[in-house]
C-alpha positions in Angstrom: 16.8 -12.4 24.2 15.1 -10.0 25.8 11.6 -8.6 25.1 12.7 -5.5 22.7 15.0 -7.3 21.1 12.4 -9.9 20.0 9.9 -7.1 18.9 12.1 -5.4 16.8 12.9 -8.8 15.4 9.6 -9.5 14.3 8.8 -6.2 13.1 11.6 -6.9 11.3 11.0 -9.8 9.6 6.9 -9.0 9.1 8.1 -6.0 7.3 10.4 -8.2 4.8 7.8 -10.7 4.7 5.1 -8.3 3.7 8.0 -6.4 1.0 8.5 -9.8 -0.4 4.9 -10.5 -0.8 4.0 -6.9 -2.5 6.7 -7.7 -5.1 6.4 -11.3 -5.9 2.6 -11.4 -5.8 1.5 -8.4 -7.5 1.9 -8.8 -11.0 -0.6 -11.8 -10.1 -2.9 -9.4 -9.8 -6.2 -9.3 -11.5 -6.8 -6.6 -14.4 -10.8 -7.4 -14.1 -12.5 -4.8 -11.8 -13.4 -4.9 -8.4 -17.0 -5.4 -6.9 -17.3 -1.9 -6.3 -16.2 -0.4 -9.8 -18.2 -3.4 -11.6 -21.5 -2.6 -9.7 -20.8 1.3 -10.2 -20.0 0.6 -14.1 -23.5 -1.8 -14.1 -25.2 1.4 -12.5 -23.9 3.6 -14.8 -21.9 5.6 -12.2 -18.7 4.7 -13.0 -17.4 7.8 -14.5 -18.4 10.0 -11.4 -15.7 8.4 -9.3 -13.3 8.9 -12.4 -12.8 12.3 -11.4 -9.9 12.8 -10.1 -9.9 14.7 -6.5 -6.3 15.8 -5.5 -4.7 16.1 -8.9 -3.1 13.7 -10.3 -2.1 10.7 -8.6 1.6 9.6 -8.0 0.3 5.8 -8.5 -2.6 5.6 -11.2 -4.1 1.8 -10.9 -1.7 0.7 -8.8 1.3 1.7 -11.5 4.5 3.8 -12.0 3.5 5.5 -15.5 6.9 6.6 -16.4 8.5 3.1 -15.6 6.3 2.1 -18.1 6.7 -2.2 -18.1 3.4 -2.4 -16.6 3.9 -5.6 -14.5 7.8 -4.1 -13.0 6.1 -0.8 -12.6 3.5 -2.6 -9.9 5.9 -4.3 -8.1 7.8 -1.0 -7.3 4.5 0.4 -6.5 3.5 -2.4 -4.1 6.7 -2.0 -2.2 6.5 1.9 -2.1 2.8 1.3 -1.0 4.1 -1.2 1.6 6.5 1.2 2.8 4.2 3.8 2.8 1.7 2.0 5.0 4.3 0.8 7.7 5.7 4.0 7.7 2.0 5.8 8.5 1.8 3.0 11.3 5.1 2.9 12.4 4.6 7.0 13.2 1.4 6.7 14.6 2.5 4.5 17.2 5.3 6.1 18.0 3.4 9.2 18.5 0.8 7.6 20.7 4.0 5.9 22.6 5.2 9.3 23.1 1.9 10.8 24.4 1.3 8.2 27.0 4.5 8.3 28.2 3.9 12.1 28.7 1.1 11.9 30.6 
């Protein structure tokens, strides 16, 4: 197998692997808050960062609001969030790929 072949493979298989895990693992997820949000709530800052900056946001808490079932609803929303962050990668490298080979 030549060297392609077995990166494309593995990219492959990472990408399942990490689909799989989004899915299965996050309605294992804690509902308690982070260390960031407790510390700002023990502050008393915690409804400055409440504000909401570009809108409203297509994934609220990690969470399809009009799938409603909470726990189904954040497994959709960790693969789409998967996806989303391979994809980002996936084009940034290729664009880097693409500029060294034009230099």
């Amino acid at each position: 197998m030549d060297k392609k072949k077995s990166n494309r493979r593995f990219i492959v298989i990472a990408l399942l692997a990490c689909l799989v895990i989004a899915f299965f693992l996050s309605p294992l997820a804690s509902s308690s808050p982070d260390g960031l949000e407790k510390a700002a709530e023990n502050l008393g800052f915690l409804h400055l960062g409440e504000v909401l900056v570009w809108g409203h946001s297509l994934m609220p808490d990690y969470s399809i609001p009009f799938l409603g079932e909470r726990s189904v609803s954040g497994m959709i929303a960790g693969l789409l969030g998967t996806l989303a962050v391979f994809g980002l990668g996936w084009g940034v490298g290729f664009a880097l790929k693409r500029k060294k080979q034009t230099k």
